[in-house]
N, C-alpha and C positions, 0 to 999 in steps of 0.2 A: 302652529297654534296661535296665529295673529288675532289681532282683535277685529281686524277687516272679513271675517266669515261671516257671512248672511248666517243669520239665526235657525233658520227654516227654508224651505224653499218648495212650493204647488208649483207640480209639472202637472199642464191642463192632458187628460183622455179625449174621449170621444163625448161631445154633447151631450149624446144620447146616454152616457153611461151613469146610473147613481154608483157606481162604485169609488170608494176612494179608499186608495191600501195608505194608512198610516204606518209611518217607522219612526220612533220613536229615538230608538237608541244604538244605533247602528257608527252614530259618527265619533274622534277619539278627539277633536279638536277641543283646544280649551286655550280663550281667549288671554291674554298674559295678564289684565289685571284681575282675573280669577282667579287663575294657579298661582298668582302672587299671595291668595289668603287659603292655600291647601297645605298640608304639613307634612306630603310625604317628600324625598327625594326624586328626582328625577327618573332611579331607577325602581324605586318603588313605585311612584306614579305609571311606568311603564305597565308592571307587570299588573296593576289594579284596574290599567283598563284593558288589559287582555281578558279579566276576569269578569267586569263589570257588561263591556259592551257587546250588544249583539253582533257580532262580527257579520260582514258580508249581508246580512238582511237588505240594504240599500238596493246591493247588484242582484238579488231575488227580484227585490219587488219590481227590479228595470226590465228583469226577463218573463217576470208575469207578464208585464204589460205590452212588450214585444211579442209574445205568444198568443196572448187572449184573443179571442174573436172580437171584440168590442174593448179595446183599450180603456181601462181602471184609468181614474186619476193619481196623483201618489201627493201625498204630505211626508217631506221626509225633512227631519231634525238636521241641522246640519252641526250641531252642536252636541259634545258630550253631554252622558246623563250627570256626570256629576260636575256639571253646570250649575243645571237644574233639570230636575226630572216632570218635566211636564207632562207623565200621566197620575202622578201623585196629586191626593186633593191638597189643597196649599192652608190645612187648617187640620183641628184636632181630630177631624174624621179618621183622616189616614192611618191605617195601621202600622204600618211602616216608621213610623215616628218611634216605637217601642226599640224599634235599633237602629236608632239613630239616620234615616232611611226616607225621610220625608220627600215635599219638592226639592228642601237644599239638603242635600247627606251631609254629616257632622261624624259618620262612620263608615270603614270601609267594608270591603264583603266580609273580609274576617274581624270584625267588629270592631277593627283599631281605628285610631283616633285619626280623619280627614279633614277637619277644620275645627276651630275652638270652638268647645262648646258655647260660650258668651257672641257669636259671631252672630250680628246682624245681617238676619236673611233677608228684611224688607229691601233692600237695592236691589238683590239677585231677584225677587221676584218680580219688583217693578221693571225689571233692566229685559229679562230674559220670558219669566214665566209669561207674565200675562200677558204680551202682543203674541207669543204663540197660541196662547189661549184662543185672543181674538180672531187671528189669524185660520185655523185651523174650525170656529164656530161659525167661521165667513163662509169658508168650504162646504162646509157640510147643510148649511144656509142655501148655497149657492146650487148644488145639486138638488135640496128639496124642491126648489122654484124649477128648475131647469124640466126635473123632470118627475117630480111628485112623490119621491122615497130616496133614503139616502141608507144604503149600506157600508157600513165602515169596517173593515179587516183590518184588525191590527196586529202587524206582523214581527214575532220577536224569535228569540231564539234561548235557549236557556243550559247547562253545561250536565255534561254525563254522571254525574258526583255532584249531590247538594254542596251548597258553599253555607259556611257559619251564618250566614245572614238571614237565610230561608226561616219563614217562618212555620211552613209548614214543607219539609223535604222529605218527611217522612216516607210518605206513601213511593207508589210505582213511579216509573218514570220514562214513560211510554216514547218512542218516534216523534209522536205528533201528540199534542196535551191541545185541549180547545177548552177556552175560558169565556163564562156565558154571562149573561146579566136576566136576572127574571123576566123585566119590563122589554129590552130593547133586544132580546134572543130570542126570534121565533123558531117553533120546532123545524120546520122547514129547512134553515139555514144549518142549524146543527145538522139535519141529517145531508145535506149537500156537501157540508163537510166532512162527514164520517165517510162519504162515499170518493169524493173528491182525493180522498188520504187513505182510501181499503188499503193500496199497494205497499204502506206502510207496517199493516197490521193494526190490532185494536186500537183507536186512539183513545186517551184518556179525556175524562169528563171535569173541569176545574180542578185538577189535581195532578201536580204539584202546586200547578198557580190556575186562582181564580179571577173570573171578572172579567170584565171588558172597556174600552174608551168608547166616552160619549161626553162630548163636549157639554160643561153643567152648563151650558143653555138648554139644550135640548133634554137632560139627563129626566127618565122620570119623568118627562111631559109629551113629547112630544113621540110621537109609535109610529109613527112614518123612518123614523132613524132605527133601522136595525143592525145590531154589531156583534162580533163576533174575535176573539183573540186567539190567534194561532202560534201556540211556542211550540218550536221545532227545536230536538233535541241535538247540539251540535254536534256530536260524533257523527250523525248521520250527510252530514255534508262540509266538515271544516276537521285541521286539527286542531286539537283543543291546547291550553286557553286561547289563545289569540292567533293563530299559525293559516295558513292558507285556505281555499275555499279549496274542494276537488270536484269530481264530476258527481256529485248528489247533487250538486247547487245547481243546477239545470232541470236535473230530474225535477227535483222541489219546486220548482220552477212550474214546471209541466203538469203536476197536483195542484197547485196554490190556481194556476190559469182554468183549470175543468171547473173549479169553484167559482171563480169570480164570472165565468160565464153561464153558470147553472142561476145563477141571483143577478145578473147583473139587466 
């Protein structure tokens, strides 16, 4: 957990490709003078990012893109989410802030206390959020010029059993859940995904989680950026909390790549 881990890190696809799969939260690194202002122990810190991160998402999105016919780009976080959570808006928008859950968490999944609440988050966001912000508006920038639309897949993973922090866990809790945005989800791409994931059985519609990543440059303006979020329910390829990948992560794999080549 040194403080020498790159932030982020764009592995370049194919020219030709508008796809870029974003992973968000997949990494458990946390640089030491972060976890110097966190309040759990070391073995509680353990066991909060078995719970927290999307495990294994990373080595998905490496075998989409070894699979795909036309190689996706990847944006992938190389830093833990409770870093800073750079799909969270970094202001009162965010619902997530009701439990404690914002860009910087001040709460853990099960609602206990992660940093003081008085803890100055301007650092973390100037240190961390916003050059991925940039970083990641560059990308998806970069694809629209390249090649005149930019699809962005953002690939999570999410746990068999709501955790206290869900805001909405009530409902099902399908295989595959796909999280849409009115503006940047055309029907097209939902239903590439619904087909792209049949083998899974029905997938669910924004529910357990809603929404999707788009870079607020583009959010809301610009319709050339279409996106789409895919949480995959992890018993279906890991054990759960934090425990090994097994052979669903290939399959998943093998689904996630019919998608990115049906759009891409």
């Amino acid at each position: 957990m040194g403080a020498d881990v790159p932030s982020f890190e764009l592995l370049p696809g194919d020219p030709a490709s508008p796809v870029l799969l974003h992973v968000p939260h997949s990494a458990r690194a946390i640089p030491a003078e972060v976890r110097a202002g966190l309040l759990l122990d070391d073995a509680a810190l353990e066991r909060e990012l078995d719970h927290i991160t999307d495990s294994h998402t990373a080595e998905l999105a490496h075998w989409v893109a070894e699979l795909a016919g036309v190689r996706p780009w990847r944006f992938v976080n190389q830093l833990s989410r409770l870093v800073v959570d750079p799909e969270r808006f970094p202001d009162e928008r965010e619902e997530m802030r009701a439990v404690g859950m914002g860009a910087v968490y001040t709460r853990t999944t099960h609602r206990e206390p992660l940093r003081a609440e008085d803890t100055d988050q301007k650092p973390l966001i100037e240190r961390y959020f916003e050059p991925y912000a940039r970083a990641i508006t560059e990308a998806v920038s970069e694809r629209l010029a390249a090649t005149g639309r930019a699809v962005v897949i953002d690939v999570h993973s999410y746990p068999s059993r709501p955790l206290p922090y869900e805001l909405h866990g009530e409902g099902p809790r399908p295989a595959v859940c796909l999280g849409t945005d009115p503006f940047h989800t055309p029907p097209g791409l939902t239903a590439a995904a619904r087909s792209a994931f049949s083998p899974y059985g029905k997938t669910g519609l924004d529910s357990p989680f809603s929404g999707t990543y788009v870079p607020l440059a583009h959010y809301g303006r610009e319709r050339r950026v279409s996106a789409l979020m895919v949480e995959i329910r992890r018993d279906t390829y890991m054990t759960e909390p934090g425990g090994p990948a097994g052979p669903g992560l290939e399959q998943l794999a093998g689904a996630l790549a019919v998608l990115v080549d049906a759009v891409g």
